[in-house]
C-alpha positions as CSV (number, residue, x, y, z in Angstrom):
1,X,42.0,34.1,9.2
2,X,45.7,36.2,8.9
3,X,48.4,34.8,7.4
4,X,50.1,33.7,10.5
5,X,47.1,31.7,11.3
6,X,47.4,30.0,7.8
7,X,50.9,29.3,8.3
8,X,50.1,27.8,11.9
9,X,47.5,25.8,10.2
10,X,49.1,24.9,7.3
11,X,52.5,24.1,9.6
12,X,50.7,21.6,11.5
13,X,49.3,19.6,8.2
14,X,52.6,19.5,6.6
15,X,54.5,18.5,9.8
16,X,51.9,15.1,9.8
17,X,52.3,14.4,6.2
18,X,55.9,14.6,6.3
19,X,56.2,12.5,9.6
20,X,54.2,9.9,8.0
21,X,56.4,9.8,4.9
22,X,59.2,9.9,7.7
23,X,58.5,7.2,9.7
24,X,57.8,4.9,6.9
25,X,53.9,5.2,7.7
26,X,53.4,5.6,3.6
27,X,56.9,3.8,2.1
28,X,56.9,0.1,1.7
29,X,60.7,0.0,3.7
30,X,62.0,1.8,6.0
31,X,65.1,3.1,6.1
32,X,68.1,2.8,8.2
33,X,67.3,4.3,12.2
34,X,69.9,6.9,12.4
35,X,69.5,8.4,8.7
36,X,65.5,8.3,9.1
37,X,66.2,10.5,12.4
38,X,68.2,12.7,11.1
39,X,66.1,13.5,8.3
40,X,63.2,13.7,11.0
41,X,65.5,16.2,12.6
42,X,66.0,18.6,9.4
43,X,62.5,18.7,8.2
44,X,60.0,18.5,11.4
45,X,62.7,20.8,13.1
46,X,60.1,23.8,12.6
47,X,60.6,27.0,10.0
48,X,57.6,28.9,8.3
49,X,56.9,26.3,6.4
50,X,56.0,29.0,3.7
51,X,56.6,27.3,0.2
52,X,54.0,24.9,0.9
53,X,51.7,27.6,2.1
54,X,52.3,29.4,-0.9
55,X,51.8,26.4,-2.9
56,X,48.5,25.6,-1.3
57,X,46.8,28.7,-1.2
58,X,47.6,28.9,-5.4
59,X,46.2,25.8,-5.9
60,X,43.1,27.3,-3.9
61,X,42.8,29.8,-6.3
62,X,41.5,27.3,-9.1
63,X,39.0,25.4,-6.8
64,X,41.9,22.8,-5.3
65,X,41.6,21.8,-1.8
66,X,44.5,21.8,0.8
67,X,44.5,18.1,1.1
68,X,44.8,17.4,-2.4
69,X,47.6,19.7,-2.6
70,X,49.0,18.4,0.1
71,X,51.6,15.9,-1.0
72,X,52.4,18.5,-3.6
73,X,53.3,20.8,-0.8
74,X,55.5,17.9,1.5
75,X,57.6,17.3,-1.9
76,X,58.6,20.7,-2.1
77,X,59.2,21.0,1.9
78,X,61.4,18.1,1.5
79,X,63.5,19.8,-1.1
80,X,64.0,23.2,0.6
81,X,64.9,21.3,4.1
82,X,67.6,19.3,2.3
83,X,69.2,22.4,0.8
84,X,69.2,23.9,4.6
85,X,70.7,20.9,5.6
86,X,73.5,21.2,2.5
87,X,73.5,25.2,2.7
88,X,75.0,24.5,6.5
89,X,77.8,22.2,5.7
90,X,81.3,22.9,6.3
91,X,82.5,23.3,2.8
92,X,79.3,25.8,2.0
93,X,78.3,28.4,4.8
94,X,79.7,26.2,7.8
95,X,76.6,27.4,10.0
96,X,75.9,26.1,13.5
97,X,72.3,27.1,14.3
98,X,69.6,26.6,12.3
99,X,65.7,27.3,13.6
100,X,67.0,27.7,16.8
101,X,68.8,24.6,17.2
102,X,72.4,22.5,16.5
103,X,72.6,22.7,12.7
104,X,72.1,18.6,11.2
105,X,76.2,18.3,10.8
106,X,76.5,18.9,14.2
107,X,74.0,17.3,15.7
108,X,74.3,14.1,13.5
109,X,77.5,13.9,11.8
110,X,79.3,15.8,8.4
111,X,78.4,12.3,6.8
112,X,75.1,11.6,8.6
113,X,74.0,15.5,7.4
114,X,74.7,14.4,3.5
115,X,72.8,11.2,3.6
116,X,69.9,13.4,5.2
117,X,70.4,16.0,2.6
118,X,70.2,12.7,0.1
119,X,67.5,11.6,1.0
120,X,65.4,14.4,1.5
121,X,65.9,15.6,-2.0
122,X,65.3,12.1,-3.7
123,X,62.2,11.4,-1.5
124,X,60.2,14.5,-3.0
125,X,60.6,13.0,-6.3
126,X,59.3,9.6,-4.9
127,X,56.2,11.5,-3.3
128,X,55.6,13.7,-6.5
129,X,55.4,10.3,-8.3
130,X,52.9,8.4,-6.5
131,X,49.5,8.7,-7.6
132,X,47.9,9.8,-4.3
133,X,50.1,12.8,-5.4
134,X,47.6,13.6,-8.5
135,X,45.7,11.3,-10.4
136,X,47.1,12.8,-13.6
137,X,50.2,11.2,-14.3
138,X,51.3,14.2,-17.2
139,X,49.8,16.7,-13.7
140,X,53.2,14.5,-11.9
141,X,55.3,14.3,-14.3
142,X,54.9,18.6,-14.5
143,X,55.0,18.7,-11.4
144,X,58.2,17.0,-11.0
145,X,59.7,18.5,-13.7
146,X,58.8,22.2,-12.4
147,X,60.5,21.3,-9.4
148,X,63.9,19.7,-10.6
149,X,64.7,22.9,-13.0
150,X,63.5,24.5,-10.1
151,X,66.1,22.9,-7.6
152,X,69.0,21.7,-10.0
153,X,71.9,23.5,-11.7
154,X,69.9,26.3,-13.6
155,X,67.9,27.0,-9.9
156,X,68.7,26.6,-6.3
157,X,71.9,24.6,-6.8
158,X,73.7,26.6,-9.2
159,X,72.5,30.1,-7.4
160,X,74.9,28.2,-4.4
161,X,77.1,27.6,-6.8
162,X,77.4,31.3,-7.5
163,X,77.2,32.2,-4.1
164,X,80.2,30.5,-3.2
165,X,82.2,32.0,-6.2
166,X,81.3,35.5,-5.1
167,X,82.8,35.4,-1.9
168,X,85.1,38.7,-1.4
169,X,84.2,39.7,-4.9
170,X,82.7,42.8,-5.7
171,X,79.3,41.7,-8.1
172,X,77.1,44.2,-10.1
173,X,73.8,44.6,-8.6
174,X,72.2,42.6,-11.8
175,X,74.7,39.8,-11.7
176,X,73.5,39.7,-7.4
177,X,70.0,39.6,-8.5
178,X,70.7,36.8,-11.0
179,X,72.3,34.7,-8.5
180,X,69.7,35.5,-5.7
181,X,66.9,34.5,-8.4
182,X,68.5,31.5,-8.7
183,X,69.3,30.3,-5.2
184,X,66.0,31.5,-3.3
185,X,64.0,32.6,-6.1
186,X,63.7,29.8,-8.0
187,X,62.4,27.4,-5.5
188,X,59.6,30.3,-3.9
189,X,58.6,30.8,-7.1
190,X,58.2,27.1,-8.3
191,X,55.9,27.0,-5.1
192,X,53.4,29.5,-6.6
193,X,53.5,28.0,-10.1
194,X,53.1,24.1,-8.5
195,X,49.3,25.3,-7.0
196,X,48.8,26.5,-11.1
197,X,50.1,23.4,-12.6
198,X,47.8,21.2,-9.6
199,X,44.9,23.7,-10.9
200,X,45.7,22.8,-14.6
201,X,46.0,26.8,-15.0
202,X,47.4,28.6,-17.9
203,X,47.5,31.8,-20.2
204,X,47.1,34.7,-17.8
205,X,46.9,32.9,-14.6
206,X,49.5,31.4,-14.8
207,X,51.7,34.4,-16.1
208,X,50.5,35.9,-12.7
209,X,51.5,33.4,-10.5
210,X,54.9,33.5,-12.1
211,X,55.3,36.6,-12.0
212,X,54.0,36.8,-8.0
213,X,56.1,33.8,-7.6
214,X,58.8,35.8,-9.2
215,X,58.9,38.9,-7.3
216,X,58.3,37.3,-3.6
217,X,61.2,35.3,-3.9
218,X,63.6,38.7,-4.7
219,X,61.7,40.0,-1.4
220,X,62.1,37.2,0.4
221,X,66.1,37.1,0.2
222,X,66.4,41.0,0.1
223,X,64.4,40.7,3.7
224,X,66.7,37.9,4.9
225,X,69.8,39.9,3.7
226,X,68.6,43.1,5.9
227,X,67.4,40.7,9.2
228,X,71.1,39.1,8.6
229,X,72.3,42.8,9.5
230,X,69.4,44.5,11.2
231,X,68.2,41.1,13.2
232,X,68.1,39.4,16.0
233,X,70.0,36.1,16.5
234,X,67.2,34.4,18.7
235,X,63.9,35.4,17.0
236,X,65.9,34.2,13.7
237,X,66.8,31.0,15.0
238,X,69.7,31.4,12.9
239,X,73.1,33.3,13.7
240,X,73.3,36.7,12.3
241,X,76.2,38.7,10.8
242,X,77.4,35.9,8.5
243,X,77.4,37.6,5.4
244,X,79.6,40.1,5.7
245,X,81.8,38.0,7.8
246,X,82.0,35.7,4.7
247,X,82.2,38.5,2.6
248,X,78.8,37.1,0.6
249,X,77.6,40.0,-2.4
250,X,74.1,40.9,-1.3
251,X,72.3,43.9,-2.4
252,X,71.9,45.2,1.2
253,X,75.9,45.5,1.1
254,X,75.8,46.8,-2.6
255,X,72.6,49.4,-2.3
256,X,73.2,50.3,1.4
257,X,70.3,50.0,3.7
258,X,68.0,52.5,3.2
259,X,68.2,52.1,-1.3
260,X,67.8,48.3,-0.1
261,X,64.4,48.7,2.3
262,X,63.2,51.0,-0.8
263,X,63.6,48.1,-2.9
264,X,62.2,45.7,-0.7
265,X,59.1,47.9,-0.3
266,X,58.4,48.3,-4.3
267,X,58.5,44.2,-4.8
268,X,56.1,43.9,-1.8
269,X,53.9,46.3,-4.1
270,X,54.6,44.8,-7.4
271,X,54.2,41.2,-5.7
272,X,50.1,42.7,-4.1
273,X,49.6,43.8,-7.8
274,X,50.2,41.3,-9.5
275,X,47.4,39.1,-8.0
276,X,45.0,41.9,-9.3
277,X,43.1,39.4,-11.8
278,X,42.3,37.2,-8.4
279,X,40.4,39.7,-6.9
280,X,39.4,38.9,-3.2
281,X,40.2,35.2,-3.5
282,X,44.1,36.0,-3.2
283,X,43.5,37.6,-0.1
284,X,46.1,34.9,1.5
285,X,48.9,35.4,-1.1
286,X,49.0,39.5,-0.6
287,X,49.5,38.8,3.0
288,X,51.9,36.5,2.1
289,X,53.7,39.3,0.5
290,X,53.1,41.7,3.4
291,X,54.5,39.0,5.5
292,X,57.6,38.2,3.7
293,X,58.7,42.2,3.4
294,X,58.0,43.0,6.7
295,X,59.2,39.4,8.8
296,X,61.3,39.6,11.9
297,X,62.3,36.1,11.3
């Protein structure tokens, strides 16, 4: 199976369990109509779905199956959607397309799209705390804690947080990679680390999953930094162009683009090697690497 099969598979698994925790299939009320919809709208809207691939196929790597990392997987889905729907608000990037279609502000409303945003991010940590999640509570309470460094002030919202400081400012390459780390890193790497913590792995597994975890995520945003000015607005889904237009610090605009496709080539090899202890049964995650340095969208 390639990776894009996984990731069709995988998409189509996620896409059910979130819909069920969407339509109040699996929560004893549900919420208002119009909020419910809109939070339908931002997180069955499509996208890669790759975080909860990535998360799946390292639990597999300790003997867990897909549906009991499943849940797992949703939480973290519902997260990453609810800072796209955040990330697109007017007072942050003030985007208008996102996977191909109205971003959730305008589709919705500005208020509608914060409520979503809301309640995205506080239903993970509902669904990492049931027990169908894991059996285990100290296996949820890890997992939730993992995922709220991973998301908060020290992760993904204070590498926005940087981001929007650095506009028009002129960064060093290490303080760009620090804030990058932070807003996409953090979260892609949780993902790898949540399959070792649903695997109950540690020691040198777990150091490798970190460190995988670690180094996709600096590919993945050096990637989206060069399809931002080497893409194409329709196969993104997204509009392209808007970081130099908002004068964002990237390392495509501080390395140039041939030091920055350099760059992104090394990680993609540093990411493969780092899986070396897994032998053949990381097969999935090294395409995963392949397919995050070389994506078109």
């Amino acid at each position: 199976m390639t990776f894009a099969d996984k990731i069709s598979e995988t998409t189509v698994l996620v896409e059910q369990r979130l819909a069920d925790y969407l339509t109040g299939a699996r929560g004893p009320v549900a919420p208002p109509e119009k909020l419910a919809e809109a939070m339908r709208y931002a997180a069955l809207g499509g996208g890669k779905r790759l975080r909860p691939v990535l998360l799946i196929e390292s639990a597999a790597l300790f003997g867990v199956r897909a549906e009991n990392a499943l849940d797992a997987a949703a939480a973290l889905e519902c997260v990453h959607c609810y800072s796209l729907v955040h990330d697109d608000l007017p007072a942050m990037d003030d985007d208008a397309l996102r996977r191909g279609r109205p971003t959730v502000h305008l589709a919705f409303n500005e208020a509608t799209a914060i409520l979503a945003g809301d309640g995205l991010l506080t239903l993970a940590f509902e669904i990492l705390a049931t027990p169908q999640t894991h059996g285990d509570p100290s296996v949820r309470g890890e997992l939730a804690l993992g995922l709220a460094r991973a998301a908060g002030w020290a992760g993904m919202a204070g590498g926005q947080s940087l981001d929007l400081e650095a506009e028009d400012q002129q960064l060093e390459v290490n303080d760009i990679r620090r804030l990058q780390a932070l807003k996409t890193g953090a979260l892609i790497q949780f993902a790898c680390v949540g399959g070792a913590i649903l695997g109950r792995a540690e020691g040198e597994s777990w150091q490798a999953l970190e460190t995988y975890g670690r180094l996709l995520g600096q590919a993945f945003q050096l990637a989206d930094d060069l399809l931002d000015v080497t893409g194409d607005t329709d196969k993104l889904g997204k509009e392209t162009g808007k970081d130099s237009g908002a004068g964002k610090a990237t390392l495509v605009a501080a390395l140039g683009l041939d030091e920055a496709r350099a760059e992104l080539e090394r990680l993609e090899g540093e990411a493969i090697a780092s899986l070396e202890k897994f032998g053949d049964s990381a097969h999935t995650l090294r395409e995963a690497a392949t397919f995050v340095s070389r994506r078109e969208y």
